[in-house]
NULUMDREN-816175 format. One record per residue: residue number from 1; residue in one letter; x, y, z of N, C-alpha, C, O in turn. Coordinates in Angstrom, 1 decimal. Example, Ala and Ser with C-alpha at 12.3 -4.5 7.8 and 13.67 -1.06 7.14 Angstrom:
<atoms>
pos; code; n_c1; n_c2; n_c3; ca_c1; ca_c2; ca_c3; c_c1; c_c2; c_c3; o_c1; o_c2; o_c3
1; a; 13.2; -5.7; 7.8; 12.3; -4.5; 7.8; 13.2; -3.3; 7.8; 14.2; -3.3; 8.5
2; s; 12.8; -2.2; 7.1; 13.7; -1.1; 7.1; 12.9; 0.0; 7.9; 13.4; 1.1; 8.0
</atoms>
This chain:
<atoms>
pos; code; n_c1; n_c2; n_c3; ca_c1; ca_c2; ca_c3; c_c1; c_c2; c_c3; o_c1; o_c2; o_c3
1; x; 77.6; 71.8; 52.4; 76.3; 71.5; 53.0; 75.7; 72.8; 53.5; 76.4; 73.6; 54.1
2; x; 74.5; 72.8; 53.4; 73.7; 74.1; 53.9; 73.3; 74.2; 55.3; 73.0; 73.2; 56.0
3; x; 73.2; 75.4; 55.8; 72.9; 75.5; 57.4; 71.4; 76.1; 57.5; 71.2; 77.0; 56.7
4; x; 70.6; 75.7; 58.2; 69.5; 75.9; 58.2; 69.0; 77.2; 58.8; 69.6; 77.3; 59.8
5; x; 68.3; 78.0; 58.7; 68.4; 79.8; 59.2; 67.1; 79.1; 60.3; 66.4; 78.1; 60.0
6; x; 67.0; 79.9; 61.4; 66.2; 80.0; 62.4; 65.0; 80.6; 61.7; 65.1; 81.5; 61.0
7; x; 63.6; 79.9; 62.0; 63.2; 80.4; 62.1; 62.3; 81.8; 62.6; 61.4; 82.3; 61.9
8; x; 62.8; 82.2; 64.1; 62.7; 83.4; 64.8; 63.8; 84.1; 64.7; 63.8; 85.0; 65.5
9; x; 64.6; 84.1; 64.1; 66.0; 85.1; 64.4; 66.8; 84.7; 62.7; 67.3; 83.5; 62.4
10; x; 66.8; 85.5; 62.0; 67.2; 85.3; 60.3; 68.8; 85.4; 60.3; 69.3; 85.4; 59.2
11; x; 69.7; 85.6; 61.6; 70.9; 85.9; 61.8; 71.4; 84.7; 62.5; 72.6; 84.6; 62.8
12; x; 70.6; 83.6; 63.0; 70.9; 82.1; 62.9; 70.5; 81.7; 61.9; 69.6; 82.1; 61.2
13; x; 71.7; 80.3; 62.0; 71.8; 78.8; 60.9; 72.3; 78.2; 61.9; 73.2; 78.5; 62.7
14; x; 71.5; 76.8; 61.8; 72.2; 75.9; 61.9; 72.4; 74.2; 61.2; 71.5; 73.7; 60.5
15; x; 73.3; 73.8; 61.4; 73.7; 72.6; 60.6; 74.1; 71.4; 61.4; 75.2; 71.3; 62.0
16; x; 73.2; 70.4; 61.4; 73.9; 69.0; 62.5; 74.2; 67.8; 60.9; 73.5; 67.6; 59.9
17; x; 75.7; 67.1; 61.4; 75.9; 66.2; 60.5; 77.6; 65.7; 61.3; 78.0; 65.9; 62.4
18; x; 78.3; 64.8; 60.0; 79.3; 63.9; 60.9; 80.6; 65.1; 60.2; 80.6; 65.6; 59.1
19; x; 81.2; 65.0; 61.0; 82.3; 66.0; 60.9; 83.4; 65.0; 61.2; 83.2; 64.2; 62.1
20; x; 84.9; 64.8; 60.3; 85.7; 64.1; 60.7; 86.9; 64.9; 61.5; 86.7; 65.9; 62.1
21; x; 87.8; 64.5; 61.4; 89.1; 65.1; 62.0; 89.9; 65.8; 60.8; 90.1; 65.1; 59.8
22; x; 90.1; 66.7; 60.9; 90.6; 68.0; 60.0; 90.2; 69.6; 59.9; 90.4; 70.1; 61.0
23; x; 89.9; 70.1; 59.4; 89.4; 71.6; 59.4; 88.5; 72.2; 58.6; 88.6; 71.6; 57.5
24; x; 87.8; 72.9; 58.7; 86.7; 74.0; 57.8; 86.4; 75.3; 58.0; 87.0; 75.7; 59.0
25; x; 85.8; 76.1; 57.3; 85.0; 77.5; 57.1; 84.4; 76.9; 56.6; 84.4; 75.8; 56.3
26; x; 83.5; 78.5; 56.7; 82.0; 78.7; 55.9; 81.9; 79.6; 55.1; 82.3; 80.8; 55.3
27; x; 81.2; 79.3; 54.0; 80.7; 80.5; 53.4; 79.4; 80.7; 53.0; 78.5; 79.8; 53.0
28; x; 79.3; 82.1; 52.4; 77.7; 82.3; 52.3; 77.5; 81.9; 50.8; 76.4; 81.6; 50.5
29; x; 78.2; 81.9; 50.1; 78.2; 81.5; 48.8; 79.1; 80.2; 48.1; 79.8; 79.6; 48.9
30; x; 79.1; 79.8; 46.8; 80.1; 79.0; 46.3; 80.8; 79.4; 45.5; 80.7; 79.1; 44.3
31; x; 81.8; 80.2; 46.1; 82.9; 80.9; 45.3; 84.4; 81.1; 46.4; 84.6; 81.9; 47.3
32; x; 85.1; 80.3; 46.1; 86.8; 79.9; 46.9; 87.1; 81.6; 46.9; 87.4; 82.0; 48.0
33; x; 87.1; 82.2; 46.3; 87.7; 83.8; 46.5; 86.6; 84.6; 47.1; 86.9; 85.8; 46.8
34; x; 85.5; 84.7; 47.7; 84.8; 84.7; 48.7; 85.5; 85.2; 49.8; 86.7; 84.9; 50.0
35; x; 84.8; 86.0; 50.8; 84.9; 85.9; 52.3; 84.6; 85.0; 53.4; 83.4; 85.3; 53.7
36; x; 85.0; 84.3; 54.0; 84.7; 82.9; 54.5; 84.0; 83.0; 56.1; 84.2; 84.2; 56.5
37; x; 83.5; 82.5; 57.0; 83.3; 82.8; 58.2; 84.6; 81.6; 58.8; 84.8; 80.5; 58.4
38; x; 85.3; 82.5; 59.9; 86.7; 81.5; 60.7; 86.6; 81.6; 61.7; 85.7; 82.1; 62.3
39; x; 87.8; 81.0; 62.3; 87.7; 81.0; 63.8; 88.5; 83.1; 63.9; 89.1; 83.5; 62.9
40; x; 88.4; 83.9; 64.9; 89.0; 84.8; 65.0; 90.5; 84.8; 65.2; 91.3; 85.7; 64.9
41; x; 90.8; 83.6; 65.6; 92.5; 83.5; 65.9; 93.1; 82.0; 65.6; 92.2; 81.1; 65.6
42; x; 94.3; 81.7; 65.5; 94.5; 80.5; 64.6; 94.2; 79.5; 65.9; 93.6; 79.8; 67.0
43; x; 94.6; 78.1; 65.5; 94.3; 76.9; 66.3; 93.1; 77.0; 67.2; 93.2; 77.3; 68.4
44; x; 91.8; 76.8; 66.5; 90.9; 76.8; 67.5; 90.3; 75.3; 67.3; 90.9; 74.9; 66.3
45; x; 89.4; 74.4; 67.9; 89.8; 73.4; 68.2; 88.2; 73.2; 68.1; 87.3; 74.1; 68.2
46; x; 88.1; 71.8; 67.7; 86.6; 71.6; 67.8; 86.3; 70.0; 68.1; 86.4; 69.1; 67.2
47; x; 85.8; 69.8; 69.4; 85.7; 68.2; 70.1; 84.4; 68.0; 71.1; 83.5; 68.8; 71.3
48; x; 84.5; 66.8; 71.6; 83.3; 66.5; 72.5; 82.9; 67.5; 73.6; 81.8; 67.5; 74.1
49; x; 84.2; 68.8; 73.9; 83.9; 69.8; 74.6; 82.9; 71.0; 74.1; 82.3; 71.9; 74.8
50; x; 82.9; 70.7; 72.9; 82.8; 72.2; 72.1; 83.9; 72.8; 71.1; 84.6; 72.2; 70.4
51; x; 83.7; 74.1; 71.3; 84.6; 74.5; 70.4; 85.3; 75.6; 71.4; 84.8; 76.3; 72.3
52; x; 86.5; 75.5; 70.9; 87.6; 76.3; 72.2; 87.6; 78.0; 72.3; 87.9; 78.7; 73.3
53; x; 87.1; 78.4; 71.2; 86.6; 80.1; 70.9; 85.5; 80.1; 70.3; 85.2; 79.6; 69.2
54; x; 84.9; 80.7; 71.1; 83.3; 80.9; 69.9; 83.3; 82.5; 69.2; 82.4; 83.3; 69.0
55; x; 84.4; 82.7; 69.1; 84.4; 84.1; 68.5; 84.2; 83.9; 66.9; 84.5; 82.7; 66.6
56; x; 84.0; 84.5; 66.1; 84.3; 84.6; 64.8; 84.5; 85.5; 63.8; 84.2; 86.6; 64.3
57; x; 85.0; 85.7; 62.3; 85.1; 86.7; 61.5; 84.7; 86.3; 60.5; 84.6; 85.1; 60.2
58; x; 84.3; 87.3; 59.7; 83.9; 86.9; 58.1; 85.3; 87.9; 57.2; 85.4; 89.2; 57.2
59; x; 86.1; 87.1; 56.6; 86.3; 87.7; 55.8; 87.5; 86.8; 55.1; 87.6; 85.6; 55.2
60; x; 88.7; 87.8; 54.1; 89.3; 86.5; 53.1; 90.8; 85.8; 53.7; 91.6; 85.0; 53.3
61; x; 90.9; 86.8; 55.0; 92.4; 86.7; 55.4; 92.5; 86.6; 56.7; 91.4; 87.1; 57.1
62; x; 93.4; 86.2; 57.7; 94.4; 85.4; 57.3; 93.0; 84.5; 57.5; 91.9; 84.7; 57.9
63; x; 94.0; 82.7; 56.5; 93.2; 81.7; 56.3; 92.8; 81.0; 57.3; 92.2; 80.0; 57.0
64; x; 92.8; 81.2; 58.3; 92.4; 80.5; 60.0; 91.4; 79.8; 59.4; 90.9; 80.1; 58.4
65; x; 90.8; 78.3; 60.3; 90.1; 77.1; 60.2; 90.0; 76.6; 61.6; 90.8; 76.6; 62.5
66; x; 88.6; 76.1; 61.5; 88.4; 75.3; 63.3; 89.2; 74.2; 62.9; 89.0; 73.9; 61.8
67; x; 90.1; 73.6; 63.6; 90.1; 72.1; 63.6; 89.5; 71.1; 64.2; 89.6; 71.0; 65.5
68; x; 88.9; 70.3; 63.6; 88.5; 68.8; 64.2; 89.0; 68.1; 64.8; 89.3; 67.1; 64.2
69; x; 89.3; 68.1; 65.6; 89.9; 66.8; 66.8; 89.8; 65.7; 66.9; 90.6; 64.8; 66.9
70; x; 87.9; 65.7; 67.4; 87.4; 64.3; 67.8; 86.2; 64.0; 66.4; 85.2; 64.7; 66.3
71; x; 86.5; 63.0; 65.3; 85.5; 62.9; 64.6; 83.4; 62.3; 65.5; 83.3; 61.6; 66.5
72; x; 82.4; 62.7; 64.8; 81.7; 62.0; 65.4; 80.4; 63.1; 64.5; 80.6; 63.9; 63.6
73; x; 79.1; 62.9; 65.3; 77.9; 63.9; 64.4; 77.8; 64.9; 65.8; 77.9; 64.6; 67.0
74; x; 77.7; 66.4; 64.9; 78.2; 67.7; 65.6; 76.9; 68.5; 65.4; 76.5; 68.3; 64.2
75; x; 76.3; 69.1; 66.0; 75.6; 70.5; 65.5; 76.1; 71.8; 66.1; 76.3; 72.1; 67.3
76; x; 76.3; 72.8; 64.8; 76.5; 73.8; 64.8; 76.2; 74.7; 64.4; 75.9; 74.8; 63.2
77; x; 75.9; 76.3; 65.8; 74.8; 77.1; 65.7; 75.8; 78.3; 65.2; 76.8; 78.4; 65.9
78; x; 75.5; 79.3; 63.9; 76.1; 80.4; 64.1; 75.5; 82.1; 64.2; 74.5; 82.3; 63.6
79; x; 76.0; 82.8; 64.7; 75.1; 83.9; 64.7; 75.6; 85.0; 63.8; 75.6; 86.1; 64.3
80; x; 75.8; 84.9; 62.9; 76.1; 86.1; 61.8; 76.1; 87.1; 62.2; 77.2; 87.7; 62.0
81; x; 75.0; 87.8; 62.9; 75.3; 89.3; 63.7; 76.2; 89.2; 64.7; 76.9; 90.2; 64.9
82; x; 76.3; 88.3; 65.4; 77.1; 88.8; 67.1; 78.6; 87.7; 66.5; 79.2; 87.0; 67.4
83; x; 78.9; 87.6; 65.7; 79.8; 87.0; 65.2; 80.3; 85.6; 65.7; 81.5; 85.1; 65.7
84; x; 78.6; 84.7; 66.2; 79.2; 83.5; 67.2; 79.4; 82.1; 66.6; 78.6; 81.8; 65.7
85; x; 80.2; 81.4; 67.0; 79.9; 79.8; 66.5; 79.6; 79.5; 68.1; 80.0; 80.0; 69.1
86; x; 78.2; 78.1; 68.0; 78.4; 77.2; 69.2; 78.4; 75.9; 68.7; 77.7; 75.5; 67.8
87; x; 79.3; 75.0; 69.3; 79.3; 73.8; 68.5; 79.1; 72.2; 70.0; 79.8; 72.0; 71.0
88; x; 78.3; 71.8; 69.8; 78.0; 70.7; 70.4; 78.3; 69.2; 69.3; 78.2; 68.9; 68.1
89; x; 78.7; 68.4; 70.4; 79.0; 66.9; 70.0; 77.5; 66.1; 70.2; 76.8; 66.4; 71.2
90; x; 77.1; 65.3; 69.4; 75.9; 64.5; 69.4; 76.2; 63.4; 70.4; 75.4; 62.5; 70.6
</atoms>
């Protein structure tokens, strides 16, 4: 599913929809050998709090993934330049 770019700032996207319990990346394209956007460090966590690191990286290694905790509809903002995820619960 596609993230929607800001339109004042072309280094936001964002995407609100229902997210279940399990894990994801992103990418800028549809190709699995790709560089992915992740969390920066493993087990990061994503629930009615938010998300537990808003740091992020783009690239193909290691495979790190937010995980889902609490299913429910989420929006999520990211900033491509400053490397951020923000993730809010609906």
């Amino acid at each position: 599913q596609e993230f929607t770019q800001d339109a004042s700032n072309k280094d936001v996207f964002t995407w609100e929809g229902q997210l279940t319990e399990g894990t994801f990346k992103m990418s800028e394209e549809k190709d699995f050998n790709a560089p992915f956007y992740r969390p920066s460090s493993a087990n990061v966590t994503v629930d009615a709090s938010g998300v537990s690191a808003s740091d992020m990286v783009f690239t193909a290694s290691p495979d790190n993934k937010w995980k889902v905790t609490e299913a429910g509809t989420y929006q999520i903002t990211i900033d491509i330049n400053n490397k951020t995820i923000k993730v809010v619960k609906k």
